[in-house]
C-alpha positions in Angstrom: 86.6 73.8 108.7 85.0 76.4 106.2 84.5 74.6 102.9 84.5 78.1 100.9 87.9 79.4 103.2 89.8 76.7 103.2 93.6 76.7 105.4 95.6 78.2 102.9 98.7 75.6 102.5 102.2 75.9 104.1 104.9 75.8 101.3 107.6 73.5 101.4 110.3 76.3 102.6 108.3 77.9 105.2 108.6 74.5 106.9 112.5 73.6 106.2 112.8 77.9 107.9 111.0 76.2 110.9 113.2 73.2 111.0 116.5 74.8 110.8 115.2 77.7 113.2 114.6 74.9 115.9 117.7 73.5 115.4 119.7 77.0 115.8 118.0 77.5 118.7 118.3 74.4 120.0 122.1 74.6 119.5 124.8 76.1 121.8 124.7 79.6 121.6 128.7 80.5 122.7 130.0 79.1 119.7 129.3 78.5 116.0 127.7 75.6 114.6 128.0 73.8 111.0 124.5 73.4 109.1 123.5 70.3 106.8 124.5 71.5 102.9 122.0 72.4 100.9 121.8 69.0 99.4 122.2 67.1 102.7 119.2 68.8 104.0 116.5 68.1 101.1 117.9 64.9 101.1 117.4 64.3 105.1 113.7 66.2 104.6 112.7 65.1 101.4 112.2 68.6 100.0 113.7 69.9 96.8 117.2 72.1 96.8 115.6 75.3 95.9 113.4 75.0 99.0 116.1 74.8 101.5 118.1 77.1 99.6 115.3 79.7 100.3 114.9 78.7 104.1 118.8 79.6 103.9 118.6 82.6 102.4 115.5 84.4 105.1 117.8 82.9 108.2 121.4 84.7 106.5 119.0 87.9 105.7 117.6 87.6 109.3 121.8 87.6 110.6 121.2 83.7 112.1 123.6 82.1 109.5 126.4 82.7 107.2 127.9 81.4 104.4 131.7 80.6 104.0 132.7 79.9 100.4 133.0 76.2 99.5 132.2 75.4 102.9 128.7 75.7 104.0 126.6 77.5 106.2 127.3 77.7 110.0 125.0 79.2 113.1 126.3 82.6 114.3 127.6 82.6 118.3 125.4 85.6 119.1 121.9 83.9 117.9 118.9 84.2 120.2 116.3 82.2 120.0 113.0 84.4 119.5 111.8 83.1 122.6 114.1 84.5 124.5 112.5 87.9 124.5 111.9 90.3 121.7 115.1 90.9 119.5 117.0 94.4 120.3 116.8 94.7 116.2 113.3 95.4 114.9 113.8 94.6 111.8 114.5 90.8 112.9 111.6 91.2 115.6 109.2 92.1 112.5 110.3 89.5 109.7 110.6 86.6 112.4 107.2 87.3 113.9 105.4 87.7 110.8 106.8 84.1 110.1 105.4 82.7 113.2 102.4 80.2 112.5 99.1 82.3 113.1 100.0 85.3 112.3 98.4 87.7 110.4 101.0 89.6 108.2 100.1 93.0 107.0 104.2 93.0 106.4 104.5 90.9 103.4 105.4 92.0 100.1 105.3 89.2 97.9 103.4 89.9 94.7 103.4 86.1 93.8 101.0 85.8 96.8 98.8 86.4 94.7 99.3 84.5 91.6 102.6 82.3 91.5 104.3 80.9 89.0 105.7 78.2 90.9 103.3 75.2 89.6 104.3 75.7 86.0 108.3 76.1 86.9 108.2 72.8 88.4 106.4 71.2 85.8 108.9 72.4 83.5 111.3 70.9 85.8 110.1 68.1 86.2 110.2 67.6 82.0 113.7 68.9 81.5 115.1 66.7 84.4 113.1 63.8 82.1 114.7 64.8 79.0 118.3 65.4 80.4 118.9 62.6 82.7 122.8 63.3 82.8 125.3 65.3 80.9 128.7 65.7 81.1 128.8 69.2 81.1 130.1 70.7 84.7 127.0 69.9 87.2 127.2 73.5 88.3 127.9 76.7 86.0 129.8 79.2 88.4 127.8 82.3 87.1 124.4 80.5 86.3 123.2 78.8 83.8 124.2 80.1 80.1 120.6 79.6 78.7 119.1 81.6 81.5 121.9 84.3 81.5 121.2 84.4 77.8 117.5 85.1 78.3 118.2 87.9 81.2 120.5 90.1 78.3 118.2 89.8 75.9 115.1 90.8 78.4 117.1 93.7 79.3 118.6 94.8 76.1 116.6 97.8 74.9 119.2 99.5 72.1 122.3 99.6 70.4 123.6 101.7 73.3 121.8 100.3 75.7 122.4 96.4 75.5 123.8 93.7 77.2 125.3 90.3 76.8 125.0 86.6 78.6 128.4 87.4 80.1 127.8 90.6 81.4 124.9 88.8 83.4 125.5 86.7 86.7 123.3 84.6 88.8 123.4 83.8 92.7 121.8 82.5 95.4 119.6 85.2 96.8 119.8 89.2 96.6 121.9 89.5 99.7 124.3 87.3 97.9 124.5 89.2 94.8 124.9 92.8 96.7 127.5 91.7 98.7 129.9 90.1 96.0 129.0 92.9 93.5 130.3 95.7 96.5 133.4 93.1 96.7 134.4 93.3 92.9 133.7 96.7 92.5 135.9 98.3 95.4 133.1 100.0 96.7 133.4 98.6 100.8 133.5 100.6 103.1 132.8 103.8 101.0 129.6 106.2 101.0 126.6 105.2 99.4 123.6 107.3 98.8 120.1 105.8 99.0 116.6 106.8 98.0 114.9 106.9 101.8 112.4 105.4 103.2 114.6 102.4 101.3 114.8 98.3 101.2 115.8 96.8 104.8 117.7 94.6 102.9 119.4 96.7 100.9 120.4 99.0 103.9 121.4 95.3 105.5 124.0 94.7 102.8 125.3 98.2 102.9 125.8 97.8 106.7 127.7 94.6 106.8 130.1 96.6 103.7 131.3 98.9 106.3 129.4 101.7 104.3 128.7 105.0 105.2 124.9 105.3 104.1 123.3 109.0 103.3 119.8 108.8 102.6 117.8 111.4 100.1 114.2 111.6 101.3 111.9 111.2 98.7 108.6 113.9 98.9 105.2 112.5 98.7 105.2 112.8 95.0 107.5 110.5 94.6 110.8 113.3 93.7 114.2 114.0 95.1 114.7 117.8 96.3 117.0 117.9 93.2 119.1 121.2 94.1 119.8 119.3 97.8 120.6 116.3 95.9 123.1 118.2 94.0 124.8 120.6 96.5 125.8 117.0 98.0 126.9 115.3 95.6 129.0 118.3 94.8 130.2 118.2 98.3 130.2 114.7 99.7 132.8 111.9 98.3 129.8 109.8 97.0 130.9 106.4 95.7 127.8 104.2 95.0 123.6 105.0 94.5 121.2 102.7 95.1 118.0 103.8 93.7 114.7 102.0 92.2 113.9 101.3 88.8 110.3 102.5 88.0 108.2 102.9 91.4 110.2 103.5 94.6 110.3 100.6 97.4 108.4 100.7 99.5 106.8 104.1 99.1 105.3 103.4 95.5 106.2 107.0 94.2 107.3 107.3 90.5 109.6 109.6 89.5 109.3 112.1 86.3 111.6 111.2 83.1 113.1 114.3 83.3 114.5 114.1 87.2 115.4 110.5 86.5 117.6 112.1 83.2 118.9 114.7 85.6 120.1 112.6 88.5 122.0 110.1 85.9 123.7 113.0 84.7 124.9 114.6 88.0 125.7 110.7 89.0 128.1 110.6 85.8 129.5 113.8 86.1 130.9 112.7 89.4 131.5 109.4 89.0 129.1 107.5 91.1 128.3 104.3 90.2 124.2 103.4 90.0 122.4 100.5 91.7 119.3 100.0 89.9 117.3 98.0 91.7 115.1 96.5 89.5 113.2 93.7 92.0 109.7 95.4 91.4 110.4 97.4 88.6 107.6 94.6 86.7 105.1 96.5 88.8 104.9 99.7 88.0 101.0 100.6 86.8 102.4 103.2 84.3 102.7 101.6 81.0 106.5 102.3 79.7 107.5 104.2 82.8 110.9 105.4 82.6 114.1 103.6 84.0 117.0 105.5 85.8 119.5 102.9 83.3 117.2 104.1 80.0 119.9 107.5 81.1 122.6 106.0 83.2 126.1 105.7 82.0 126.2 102.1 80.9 129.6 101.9 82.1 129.0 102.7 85.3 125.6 100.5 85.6 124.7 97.6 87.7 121.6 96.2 87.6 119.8 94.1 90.5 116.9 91.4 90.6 115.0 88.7 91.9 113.3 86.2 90.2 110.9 85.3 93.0 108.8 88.7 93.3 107.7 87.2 90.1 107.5 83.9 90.0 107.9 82.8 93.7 109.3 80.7 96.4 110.6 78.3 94.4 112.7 80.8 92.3 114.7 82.3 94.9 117.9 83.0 93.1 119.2 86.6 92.3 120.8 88.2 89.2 122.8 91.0 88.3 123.8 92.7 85.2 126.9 94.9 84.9 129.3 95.6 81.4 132.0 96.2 83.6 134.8 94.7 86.1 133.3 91.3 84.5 136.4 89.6 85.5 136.3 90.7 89.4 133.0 89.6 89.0 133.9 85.9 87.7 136.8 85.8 90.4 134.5 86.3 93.2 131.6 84.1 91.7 134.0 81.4 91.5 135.5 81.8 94.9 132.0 81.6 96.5 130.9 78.2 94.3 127.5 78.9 94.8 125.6 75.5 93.8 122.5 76.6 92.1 120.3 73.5 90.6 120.7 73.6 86.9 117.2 72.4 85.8 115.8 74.7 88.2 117.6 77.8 85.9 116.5 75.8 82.7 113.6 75.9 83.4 113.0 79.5 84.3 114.4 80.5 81.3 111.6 78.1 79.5 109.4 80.5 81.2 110.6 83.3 79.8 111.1 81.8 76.5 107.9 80.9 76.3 106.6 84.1 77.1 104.7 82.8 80.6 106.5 84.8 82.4 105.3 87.8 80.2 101.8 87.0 80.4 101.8 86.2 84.1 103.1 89.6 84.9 100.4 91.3 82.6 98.1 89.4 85.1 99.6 89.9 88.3 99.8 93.9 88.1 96.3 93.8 87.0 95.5 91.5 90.2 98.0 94.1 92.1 96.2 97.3 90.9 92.8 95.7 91.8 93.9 94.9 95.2 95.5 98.1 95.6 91.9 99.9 95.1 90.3 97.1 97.6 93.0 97.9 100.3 92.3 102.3 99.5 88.5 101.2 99.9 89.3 99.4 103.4 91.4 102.1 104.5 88.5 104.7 103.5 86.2 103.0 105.1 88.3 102.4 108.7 90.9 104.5 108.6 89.1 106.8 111.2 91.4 109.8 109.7 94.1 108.5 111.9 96.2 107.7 108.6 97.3 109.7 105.6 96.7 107.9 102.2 98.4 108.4 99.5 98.0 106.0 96.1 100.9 104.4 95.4 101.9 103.9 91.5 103.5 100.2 91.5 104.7 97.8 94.0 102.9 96.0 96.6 102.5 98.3 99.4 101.0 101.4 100.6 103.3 104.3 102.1 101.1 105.3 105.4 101.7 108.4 107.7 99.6 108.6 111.2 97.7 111.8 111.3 99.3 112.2 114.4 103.1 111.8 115.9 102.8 108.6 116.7 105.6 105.7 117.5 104.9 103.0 114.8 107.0 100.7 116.5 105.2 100.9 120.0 101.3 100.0 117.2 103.8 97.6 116.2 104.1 96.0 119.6 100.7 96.2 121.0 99.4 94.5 117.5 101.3 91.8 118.1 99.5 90.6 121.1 96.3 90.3 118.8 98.8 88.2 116.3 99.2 90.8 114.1 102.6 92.1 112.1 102.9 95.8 110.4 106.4 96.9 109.6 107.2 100.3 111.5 108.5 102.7 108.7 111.9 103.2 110.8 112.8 100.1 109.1 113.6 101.5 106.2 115.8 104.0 107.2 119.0 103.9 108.8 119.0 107.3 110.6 115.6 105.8 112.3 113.3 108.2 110.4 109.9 107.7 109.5 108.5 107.2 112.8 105.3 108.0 112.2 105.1 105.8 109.0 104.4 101.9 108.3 104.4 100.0 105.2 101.0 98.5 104.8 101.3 95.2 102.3 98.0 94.1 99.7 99.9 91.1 99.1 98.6 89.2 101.8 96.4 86.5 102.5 92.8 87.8 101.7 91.0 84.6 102.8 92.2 86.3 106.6 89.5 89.1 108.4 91.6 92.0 106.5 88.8 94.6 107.6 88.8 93.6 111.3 92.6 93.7 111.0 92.5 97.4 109.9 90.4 98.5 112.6 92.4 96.9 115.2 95.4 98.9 113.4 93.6 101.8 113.6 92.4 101.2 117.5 96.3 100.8 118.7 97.3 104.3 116.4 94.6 105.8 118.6 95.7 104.0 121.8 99.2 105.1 121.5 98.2 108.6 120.7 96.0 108.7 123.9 98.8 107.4 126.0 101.1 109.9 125.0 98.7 112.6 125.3 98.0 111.7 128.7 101.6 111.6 129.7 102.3 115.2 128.1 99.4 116.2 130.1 100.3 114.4 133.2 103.8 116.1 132.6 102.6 119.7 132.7 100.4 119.1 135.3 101.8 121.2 138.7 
């Protein structure tokens, strides 16, 4: 073992993910199954809640479980086991193989890779659960915590006009969680949503399973709509909901100008569309005070979405929304799903924020994420062989990349995996399958791993894939 490198450690839900997984697969595959309860399953590993709760949360994102309300979470009939041959979706081939022990992840975009927050969380834990023993206030608050919801309106409150309030703000289990009640309450199923493209996976997930009809706006290389096309179709489509990014866009890294952002709001209001602002890395923009699409938005028609564990980390995997309006669908719903979110756990992220750690930890971590921004541009200088097309992004934890040439991401995608390594194809993050030629390349990754031989083993399959297909076009037109 190398003293200086040494084996970076598992975390707790990374090994309840591989526990459950063998038990899904494990499990009769014709029919549904019932899973231990969140509480059952810490217990019967000796783990904390919030760790399993995670592990739940990748295997629902992934399709393998679901949740029924007050019930629990059951295997779905039609899981696979991954050994069973690669998975006909690629998004579930890329998150489940980049989760495979040994693997070397060029995939992941978790900022708190890099500096986490989770030591100092459970500490804090660890003193409130010392200092409340028992209450006899409800065990579980149905919307989160008061104290934490509290600290999320004020955090977000900028103005007079543009404010909120602890009971405008609810907490859940995870992001998919949060999407899917908040497209419940506000009637917005099955209707047509416009997204900024290339876009989240899991946002265009949750759109999916709401029966929506998804039109994506590409976004140009500087980071802008094509605003006249953007309006001849809202003029002419029946656009219900946008889901758009806060400062930077996910995953391309592009930041809008003020001025489109002010514009788009406008047309959204003038049509009545409501706004999405997905606000997960909006922390990691590397422009000081970069605009907001809800600094214009029509506050009434507003709903801002987060995650706490970009940030902090594993052990925070709980999602929030903020929205002034159809509070009451929203408490209905949040009821009826009972989620069963540890209460010191929430008390003691909102110590963090109260205390202003989490303030100074994300002055850190973008300076960390800036940093290894420039060491990934350098590595991709230096091997990049002109076979991809750099562009800097300006937040976020990923680079945008284009081949130089028309080549299949998805089929560099597969040959990399033989050498145990994980890109994620840029079709991904499009519905329509575009982007083909594109892959989201992570700097939140483990830099103790050979990152440079990695590259050129990436750049090696791009030219591999281009020579096959150059030989068959050849091979083709010869008579």
């Amino acid at each position: 073992m190398d003293a200086k490198n040494p084996p970076k450690p598992t975390y707790t839900y990374q090994a309840v993910y591989r526990y459950l997984l063998e038990r899904i697969e494990a499990a009769p595959s014709d029919a549904e199954q019932r899973l231990p309860s969140l509480r059952q399953l810490a217990q019967r590993l000796n783990v904390s809640v919030s760790s399993t709760q995670y592990a739940y949360a990748l295997l629902e994102a992934e399709g393998r479980v679901h949740a029924r309300p007050k019930l629990g979470y059951f295997t779905r009939a039609s899981s696979m086991p991954l050994h069973a041959g690669r998975s006909p979706n690629l998004v579930d081939t890329v998150f489940s193989s980049a989760r495979q022990p040994g693997m070397l992840a060029l995939s992941s975009d978790a900022p708190a890779m890099l500096l986490s927050l989770e030591k100092p969380l459970l500490m804090i834990e660890r003193e409130l659960a010392r200092q409340y023993p028992r209450s006899h206030a409800p065990l579980y608050q149905p919307f989160g915590e008061l104290e934490l919801r509290s600290v999320l309106a004020d955090l977000y409150t900028r103005s007079a006009h543009h404010y909120w309030q602890a009971e405008h703000v609810f907490v859940g289990a995870d992001l998919r969680s949060i999407l899917e009640l908040s497209l419940r309450a506000l009637d917005l199923e099955g209707t047509v949503a416009l997204v900024e493209s290339p876009c989240s996976w899991a946002v265009l997930r949750q759109l999916q399973a709401a029966r929506m009809t998804i039109i994506e706006v590409p976004l140009g290389d500087d980071g802008r709509f094509d605003l006249p096309q953007l309006r001849q179709l809202l003029g002419s489509t029946p656009v219900r909901l946008a889901v758009l990014s806060s400062a930077a866009s996910v995953p391309q890294g592009g930041l809008m100008p003020a001025t489109d952002k002010q514009q788009v709001c406008r047309w959204l209001a003038e049509h009545g569309v409501w706004l999405f602002e997905n606000d997960s890395y909006g922390e990691f923009c590397f422009q000081a005070g970069a605009p907001r699409y809800r600094d214009f938005a029509d506050p009434d028609r507003l709903l801002v979405f987060s995650t706490f564990d970009k940030v902090i980390g594993s052990e925070a995997p709980y999602g929030y929304l903020l929205c002034r309006r159809h509070t009451e669908q929203l408490k209905h719903l949040f009821l009826e799903r009972a989620f069963r979110l540890s209460p010191i756990r929430q008390k003691a992220i909102a110590k963090l924020f109260t205390s202003r750690r989490v303030e100074q930890h994300v002055h850190l971590l973008r300076a960390m994420l800036r940093e290894r921004m420039q060491q990934m541009k350098a590595l991709l200088d230096t091997h990049g062989q002109g076979c991809l097309r750099v562009i800097e992004p300006q937040g976020g934890a990923s680079f945008w990349l284009e081949s130089t040439r028309p080549v299949e991401m998805r089929r560099v995608f597969e040959q990399l995996l033989a050498q145990r390594i994980v890109i994620a194809p840029g079709e991904i993050f499009s519905q329509r399958g575009l982007w083909r030629s594109h892959l989201r390349l992570c700097y939140t990754l483990d830099w103790s791993k050979d990152i440079p031989w990695a590259l050129q083993c990436l750049v090696k399959a791009i030219q591999d894939v281009a020579f096959k297909d150059v030989a068959i076009k050849d091979k083709a037109q010869t008579p």
